[in-house]
Short mmCIF file of the C-alpha atoms (twelve columns), coordinates in Angstrom:
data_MODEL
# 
_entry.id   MODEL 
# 
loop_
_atom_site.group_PDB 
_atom_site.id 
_atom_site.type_symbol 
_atom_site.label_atom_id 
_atom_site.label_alt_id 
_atom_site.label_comp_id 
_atom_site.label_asym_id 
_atom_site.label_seq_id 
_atom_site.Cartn_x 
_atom_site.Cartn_y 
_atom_site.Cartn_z 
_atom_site.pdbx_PDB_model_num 
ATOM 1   C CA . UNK A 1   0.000  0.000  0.000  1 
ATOM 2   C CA . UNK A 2   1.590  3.064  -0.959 1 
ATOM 3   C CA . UNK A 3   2.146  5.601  1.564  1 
ATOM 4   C CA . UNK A 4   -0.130 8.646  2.378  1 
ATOM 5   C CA . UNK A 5   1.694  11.957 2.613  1 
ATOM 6   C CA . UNK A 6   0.317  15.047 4.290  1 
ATOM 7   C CA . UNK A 7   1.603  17.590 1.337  1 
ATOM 8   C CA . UNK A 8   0.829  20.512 3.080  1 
ATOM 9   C CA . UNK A 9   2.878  19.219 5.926  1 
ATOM 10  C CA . UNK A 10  5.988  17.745 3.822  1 
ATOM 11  C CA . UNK A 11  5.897  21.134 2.442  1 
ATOM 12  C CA . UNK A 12  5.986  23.258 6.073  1 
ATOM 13  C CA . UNK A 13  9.108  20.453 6.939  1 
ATOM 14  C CA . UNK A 14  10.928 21.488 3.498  1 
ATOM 15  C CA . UNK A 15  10.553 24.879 4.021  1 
ATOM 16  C CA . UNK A 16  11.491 24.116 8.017  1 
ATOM 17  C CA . UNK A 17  15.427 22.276 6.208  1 
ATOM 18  C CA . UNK A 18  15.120 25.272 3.922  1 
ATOM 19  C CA . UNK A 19  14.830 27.957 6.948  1 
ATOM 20  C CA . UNK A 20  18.003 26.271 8.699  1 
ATOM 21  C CA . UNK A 21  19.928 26.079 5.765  1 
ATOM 22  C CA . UNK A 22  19.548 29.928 5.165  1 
ATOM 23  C CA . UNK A 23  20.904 30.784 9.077  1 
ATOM 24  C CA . UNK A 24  23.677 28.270 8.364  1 
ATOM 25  C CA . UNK A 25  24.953 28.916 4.749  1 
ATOM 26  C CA . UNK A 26  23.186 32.414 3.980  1 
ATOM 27  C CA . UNK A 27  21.034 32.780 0.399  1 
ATOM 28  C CA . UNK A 28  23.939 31.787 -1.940 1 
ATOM 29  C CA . UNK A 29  24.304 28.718 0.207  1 
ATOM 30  C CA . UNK A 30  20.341 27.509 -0.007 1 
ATOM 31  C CA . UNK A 31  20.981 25.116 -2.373 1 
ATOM 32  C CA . UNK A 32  18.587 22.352 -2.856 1 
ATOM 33  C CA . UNK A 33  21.277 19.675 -2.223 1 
ATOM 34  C CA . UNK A 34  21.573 21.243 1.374  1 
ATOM 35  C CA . UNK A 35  17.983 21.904 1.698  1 
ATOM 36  C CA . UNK A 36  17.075 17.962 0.952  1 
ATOM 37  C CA . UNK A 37  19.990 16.912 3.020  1 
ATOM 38  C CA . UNK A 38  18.319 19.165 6.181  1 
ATOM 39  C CA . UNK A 39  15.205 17.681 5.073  1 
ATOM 40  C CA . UNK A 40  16.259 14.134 5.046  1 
ATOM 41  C CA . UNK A 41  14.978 14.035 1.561  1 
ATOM 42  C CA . UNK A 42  16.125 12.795 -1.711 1 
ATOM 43  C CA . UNK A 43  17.195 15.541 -4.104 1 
ATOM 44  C CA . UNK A 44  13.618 15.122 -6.251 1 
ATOM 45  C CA . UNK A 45  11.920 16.031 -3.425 1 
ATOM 46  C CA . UNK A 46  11.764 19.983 -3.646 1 
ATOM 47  C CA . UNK A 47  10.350 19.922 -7.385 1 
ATOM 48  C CA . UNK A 48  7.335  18.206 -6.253 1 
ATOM 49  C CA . UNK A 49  6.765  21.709 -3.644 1 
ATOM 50  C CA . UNK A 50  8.347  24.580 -5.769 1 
ATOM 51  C CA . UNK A 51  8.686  25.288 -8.821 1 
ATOM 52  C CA . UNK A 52  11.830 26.476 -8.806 1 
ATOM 53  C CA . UNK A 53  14.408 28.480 -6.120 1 
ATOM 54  C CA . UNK A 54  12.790 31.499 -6.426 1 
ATOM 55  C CA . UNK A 55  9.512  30.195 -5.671 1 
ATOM 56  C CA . UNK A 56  11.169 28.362 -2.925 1 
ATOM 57  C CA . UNK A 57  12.325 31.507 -1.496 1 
ATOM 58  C CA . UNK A 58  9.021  33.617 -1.629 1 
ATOM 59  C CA . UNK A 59  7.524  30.467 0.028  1 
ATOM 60  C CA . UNK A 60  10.129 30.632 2.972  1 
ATOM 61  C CA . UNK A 61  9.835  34.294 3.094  1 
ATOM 62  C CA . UNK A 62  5.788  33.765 3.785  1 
ATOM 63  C CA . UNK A 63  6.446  31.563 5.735  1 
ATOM 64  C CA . UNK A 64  8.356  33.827 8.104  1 
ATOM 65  C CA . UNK A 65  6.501  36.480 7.691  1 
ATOM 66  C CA . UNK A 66  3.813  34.538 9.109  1 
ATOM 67  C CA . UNK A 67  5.378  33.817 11.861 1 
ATOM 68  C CA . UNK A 68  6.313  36.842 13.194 1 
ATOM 69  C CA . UNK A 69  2.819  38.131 12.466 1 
ATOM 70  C CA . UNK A 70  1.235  35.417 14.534 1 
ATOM 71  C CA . UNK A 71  3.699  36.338 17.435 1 
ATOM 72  C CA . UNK A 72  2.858  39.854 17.411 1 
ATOM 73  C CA . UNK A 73  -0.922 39.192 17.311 1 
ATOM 74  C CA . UNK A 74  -0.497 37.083 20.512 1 
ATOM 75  C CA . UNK A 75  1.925  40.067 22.222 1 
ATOM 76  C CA . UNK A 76  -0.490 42.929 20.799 1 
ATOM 77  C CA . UNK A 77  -3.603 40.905 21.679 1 
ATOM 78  C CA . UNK A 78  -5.809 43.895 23.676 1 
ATOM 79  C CA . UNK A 79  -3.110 46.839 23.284 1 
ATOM 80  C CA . UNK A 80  -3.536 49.716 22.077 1 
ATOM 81  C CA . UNK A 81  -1.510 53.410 21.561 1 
ATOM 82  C CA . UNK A 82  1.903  53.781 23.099 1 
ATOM 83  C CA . UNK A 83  1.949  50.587 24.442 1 
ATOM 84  C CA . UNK A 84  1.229  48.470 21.659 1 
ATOM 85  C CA . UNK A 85  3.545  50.494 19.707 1 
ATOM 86  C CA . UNK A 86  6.046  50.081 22.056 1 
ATOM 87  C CA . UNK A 87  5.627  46.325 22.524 1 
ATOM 88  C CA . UNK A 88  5.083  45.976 18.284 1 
ATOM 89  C CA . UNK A 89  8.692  47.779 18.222 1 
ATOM 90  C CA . UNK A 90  10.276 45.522 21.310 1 
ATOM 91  C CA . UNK A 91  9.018  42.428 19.291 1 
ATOM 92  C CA . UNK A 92  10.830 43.238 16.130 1 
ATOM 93  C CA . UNK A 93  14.200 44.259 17.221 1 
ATOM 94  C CA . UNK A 94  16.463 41.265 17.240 1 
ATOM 95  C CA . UNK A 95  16.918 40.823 20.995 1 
ATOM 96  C CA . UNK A 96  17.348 37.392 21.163 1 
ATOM 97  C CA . UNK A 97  18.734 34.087 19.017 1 
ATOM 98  C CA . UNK A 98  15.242 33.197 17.144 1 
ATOM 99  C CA . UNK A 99  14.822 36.915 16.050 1 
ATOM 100 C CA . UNK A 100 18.339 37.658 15.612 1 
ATOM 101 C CA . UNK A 101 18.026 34.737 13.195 1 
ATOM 102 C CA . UNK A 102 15.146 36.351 12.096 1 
ATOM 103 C CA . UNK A 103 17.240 39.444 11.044 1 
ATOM 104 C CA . UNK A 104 19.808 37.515 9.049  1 
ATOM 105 C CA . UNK A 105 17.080 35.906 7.092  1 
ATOM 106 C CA . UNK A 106 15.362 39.599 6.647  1 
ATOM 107 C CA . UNK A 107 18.465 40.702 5.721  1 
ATOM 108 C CA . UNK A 108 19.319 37.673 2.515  1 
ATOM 109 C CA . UNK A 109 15.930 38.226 1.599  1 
ATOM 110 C CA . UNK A 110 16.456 42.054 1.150  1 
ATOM 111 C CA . UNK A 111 19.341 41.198 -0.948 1 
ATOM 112 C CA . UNK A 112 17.471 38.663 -3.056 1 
ATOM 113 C CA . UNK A 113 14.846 40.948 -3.352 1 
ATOM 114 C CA . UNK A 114 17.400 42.822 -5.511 1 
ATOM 115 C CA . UNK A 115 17.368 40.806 -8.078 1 
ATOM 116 C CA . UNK A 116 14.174 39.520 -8.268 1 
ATOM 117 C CA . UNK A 117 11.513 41.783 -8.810 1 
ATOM 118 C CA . UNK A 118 8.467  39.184 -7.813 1 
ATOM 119 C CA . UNK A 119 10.317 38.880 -4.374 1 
ATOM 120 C CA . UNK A 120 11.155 42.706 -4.539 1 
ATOM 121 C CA . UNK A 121 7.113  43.592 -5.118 1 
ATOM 122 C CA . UNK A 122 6.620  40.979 -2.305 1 
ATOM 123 C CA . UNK A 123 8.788  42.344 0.342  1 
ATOM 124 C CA . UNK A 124 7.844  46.082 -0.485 1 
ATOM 125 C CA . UNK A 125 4.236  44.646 0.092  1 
ATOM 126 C CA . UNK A 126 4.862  43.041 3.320  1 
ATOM 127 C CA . UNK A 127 6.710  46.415 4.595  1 
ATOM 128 C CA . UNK A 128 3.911  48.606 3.468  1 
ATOM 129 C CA . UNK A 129 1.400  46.359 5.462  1 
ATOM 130 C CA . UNK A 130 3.967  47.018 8.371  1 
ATOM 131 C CA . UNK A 131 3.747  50.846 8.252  1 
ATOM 132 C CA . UNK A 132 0.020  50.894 7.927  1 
ATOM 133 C CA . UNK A 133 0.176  48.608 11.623 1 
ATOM 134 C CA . UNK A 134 2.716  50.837 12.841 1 
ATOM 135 C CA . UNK A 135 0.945  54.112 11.638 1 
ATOM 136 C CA . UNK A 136 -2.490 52.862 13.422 1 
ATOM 137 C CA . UNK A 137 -1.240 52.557 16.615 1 
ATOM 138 C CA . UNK A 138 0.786  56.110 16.257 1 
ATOM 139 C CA . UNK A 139 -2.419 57.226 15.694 1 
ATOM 140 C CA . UNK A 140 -4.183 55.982 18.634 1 
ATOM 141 C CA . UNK A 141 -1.233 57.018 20.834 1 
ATOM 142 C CA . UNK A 142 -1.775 60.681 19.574 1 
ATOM 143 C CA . UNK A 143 -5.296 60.533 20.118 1 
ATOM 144 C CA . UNK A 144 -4.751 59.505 23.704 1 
ATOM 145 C CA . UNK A 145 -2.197 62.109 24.228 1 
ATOM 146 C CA . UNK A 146 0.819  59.762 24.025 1 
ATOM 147 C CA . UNK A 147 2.644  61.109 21.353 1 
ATOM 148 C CA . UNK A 148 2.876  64.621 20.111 1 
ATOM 149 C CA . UNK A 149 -0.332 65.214 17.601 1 
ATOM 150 C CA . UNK A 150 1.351  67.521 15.079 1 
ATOM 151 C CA . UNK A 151 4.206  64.964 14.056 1 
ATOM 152 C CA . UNK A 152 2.925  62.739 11.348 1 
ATOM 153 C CA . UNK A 153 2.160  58.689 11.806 1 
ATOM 154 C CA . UNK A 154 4.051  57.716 8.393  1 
ATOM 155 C CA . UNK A 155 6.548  59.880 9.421  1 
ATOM 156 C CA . UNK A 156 6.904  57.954 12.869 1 
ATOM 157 C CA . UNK A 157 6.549  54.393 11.254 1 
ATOM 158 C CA . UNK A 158 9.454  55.409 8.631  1 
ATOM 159 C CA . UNK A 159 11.429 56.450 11.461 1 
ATOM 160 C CA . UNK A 160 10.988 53.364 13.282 1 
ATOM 161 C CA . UNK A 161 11.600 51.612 9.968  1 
ATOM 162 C CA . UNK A 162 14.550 53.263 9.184  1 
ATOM 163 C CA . UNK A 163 16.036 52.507 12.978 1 
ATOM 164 C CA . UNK A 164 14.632 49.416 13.208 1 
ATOM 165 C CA . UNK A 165 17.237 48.361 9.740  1 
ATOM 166 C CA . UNK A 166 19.772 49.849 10.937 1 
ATOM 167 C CA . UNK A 167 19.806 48.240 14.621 1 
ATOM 168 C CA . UNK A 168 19.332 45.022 12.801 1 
ATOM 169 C CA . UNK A 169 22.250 44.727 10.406 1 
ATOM 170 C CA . UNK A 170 24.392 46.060 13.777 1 
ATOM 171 C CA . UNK A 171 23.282 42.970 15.525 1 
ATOM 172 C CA . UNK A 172 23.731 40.478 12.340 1 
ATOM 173 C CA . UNK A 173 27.364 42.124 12.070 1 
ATOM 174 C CA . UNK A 174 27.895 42.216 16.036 1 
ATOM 175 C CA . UNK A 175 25.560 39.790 17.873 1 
ATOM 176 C CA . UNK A 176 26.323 40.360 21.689 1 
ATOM 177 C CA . UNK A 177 24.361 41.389 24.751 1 
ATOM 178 C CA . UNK A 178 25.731 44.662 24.833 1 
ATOM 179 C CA . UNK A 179 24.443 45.318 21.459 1 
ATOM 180 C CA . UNK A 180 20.915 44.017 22.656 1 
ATOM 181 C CA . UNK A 181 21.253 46.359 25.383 1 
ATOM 182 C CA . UNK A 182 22.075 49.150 22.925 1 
ATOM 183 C CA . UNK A 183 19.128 48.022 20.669 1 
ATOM 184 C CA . UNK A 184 17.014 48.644 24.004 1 
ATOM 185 C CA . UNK A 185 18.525 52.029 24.701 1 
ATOM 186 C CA . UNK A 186 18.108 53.501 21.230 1 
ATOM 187 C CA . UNK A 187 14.223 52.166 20.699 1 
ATOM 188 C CA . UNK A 188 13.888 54.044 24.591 1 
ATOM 189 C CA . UNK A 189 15.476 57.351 23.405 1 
ATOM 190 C CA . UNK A 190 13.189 57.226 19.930 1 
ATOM 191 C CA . UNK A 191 9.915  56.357 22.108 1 
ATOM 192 C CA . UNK A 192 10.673 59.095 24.554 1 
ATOM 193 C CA . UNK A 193 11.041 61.520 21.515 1 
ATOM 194 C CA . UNK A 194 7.935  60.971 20.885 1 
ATOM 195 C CA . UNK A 195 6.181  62.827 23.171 1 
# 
């Protein structure tokens, strides 16, 4: 009897080998060989899932944008202004292993992004959705009296955006807990400038 395969879940476990290969060996080094090897898989196996790398990579980068979003739904869950904002901000800031491994993946898919304008329309997607979070809760903070009403909400979330990149290539380049506490420090000082 020939076995039954969960396809949706062979796919999540490919794209699982894929994610550790990225950390590991960085976008030039997700190779399907190493991806099927991770996987446990015979080198076939990724043709029957994605068309091709590309479509591999868009996949992996949905898949991690997923993730994040369902961890910041469970942190935001019944937050709202300031505090939301400041917990949204706290959550993506690479202050620990899984989201500092978070920003090196960010980071390979910026650069693939380069190339590839389906992945480049993609990621520009998924940021815009980002600053229309980021500019909703800047607006309920200045409607509560939390942050200074004159200053404008895209303005804020492409601040935040802006710092946000930069404190996250300074941790992939220089991962230590004094640059965590930095990353704390300088998302403090931008918060209090709010007001």
């Amino acid at each position: 009897m020939p076995k039954i395969v969960d396809h949706v879940e062979r796919r999540g476990q490919l794209l699982d080998a894929a994610g550790r290969v990225l950390l590991e060996h960085g976008l030039d080094g997700l190779t399907t060989r190493r991806v099927t090897e991770a996987a446990g898989e015979a080198k076939g196996a990724l043709s029957h899932y994605f068309d091709n790398k590309d479509d591999l990579v868009r996949q992996l980068l949905e898949r991690f944008y997923e993730r994040i979003r369902m961890r910041l739904d469970a942190r935001l869950a019944g937050l709202s202004g300031l505090n939301a904002l400041s917990e949204l901000m706290l959550e993506l800031l690479p202050l620990d292993d899984a989201r500092l491994g978070e920003a090196q993946a960010e980071l390979s898919f910026v650069a693939a992004s380069v190339g590839s304008p389906k992945l480049a329309v993609w990621y520009h997607d998924q940021r815009r959705q980002l600053t229309k979070v980021l500019m909703r809760y800047t607006k309920q903070a200045q409607s509560a009296g939390e942050i200074e009403a004159s200053r404008s909400a895209k303005v804020i979330a492409d601040e935040f955006l802006t710092l946000m990149d930069g404190l996250s290539m300074q941790a992939v380049l220089n991962p230590s807990p004094t640059h965590r506490r930095i990353q704390r420090q300088q998302l403090k000082s931008f918060l209090d400038s709010l007001h």
